[in-house]
MIGULO-901525 format. One record per residue (C-alpha): x, y, z; chain; residue in one letter. Coordinates in nm, 3 decimals, padded with zeros to 5 digits. Layout:
BEGIN
(atom (X,Y,Z),A,a) ...
***
This chain:
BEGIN
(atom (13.488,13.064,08.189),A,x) (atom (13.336,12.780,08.372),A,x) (atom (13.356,12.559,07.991),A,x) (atom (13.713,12.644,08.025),A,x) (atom (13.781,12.513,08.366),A,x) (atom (13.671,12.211,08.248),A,x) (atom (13.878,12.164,07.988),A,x) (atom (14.185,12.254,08.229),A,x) (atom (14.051,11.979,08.482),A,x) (atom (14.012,11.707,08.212),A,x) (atom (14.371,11.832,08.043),A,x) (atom (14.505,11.806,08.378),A,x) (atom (14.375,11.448,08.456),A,x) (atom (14.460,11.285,08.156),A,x) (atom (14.823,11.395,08.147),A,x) (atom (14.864,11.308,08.541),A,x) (atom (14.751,11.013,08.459),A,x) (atom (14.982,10.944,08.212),A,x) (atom (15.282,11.104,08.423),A,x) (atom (15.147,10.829,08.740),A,x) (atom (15.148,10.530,08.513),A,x) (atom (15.448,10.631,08.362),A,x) (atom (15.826,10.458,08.324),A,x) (atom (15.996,10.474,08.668),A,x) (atom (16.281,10.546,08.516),A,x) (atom (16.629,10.368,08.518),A,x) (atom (16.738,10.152,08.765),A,x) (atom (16.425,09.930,08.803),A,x) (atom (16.509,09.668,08.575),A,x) (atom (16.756,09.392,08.648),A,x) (atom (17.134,09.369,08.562),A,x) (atom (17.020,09.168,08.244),A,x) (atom (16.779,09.421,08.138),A,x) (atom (16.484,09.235,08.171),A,x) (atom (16.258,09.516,08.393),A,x) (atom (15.947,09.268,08.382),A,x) (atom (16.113,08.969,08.580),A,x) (atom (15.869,08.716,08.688),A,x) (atom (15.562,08.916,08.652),A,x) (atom (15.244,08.736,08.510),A,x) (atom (15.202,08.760,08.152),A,x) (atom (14.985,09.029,08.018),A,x) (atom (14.670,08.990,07.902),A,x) (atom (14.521,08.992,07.577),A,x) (atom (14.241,09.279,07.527),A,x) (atom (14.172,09.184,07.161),A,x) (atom (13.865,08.964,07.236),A,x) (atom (13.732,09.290,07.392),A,x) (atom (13.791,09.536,07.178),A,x) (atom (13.494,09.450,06.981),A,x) (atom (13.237,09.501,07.286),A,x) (atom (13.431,09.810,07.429),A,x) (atom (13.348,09.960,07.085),A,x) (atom (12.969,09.884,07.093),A,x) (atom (12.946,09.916,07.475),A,x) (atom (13.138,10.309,07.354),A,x) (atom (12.915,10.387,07.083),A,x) (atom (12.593,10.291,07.279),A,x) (atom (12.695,10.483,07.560),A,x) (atom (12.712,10.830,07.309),A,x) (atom (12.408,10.760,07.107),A,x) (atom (12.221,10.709,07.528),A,x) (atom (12.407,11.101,07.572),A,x) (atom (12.339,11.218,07.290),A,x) (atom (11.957,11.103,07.301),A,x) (atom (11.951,11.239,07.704),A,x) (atom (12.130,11.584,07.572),A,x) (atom (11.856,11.605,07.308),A,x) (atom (11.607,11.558,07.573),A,x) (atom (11.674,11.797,07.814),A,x) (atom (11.769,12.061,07.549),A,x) (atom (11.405,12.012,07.332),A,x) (atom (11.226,12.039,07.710),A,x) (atom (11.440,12.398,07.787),A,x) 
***
């Protein structure tokens, strides 16, 4: 039961989260249609892509290691 919560609490934050950042719907943008106006440009994430992917796969191979840990000493 208690496995199961926590799948309802992570289901729950993930699609709030997407429901916050969401569209605001119509009406925001201006009467030429550009909705952005004079924000500041986005930025690029490609240069960190790369490291988010180590940084990622380091960070479950350190779980996985600490899981395997506490698990063998149980």
């Amino acid at each position: 039961m208690k496995h199961l919560f926590r799948i309802y609490i992570l289901l729950f934050m993930l699609t709030s989260d997407f429901k916050m950042f969401a569209d605001d719907g119509p009406g925001d943008g201006s009467d030429d249609g550009d909705i952005e106006g004079d924000d500041d440009p986005a930025v690029p994430i490609n240069g960190k892509i790369l490291f988010l992917l180590v940084s990622g796969i380091l960070f479950a191979f350190y779980q996985y290691r600490m899981h395997r840990k506490t698990s063998a000493q149980k």
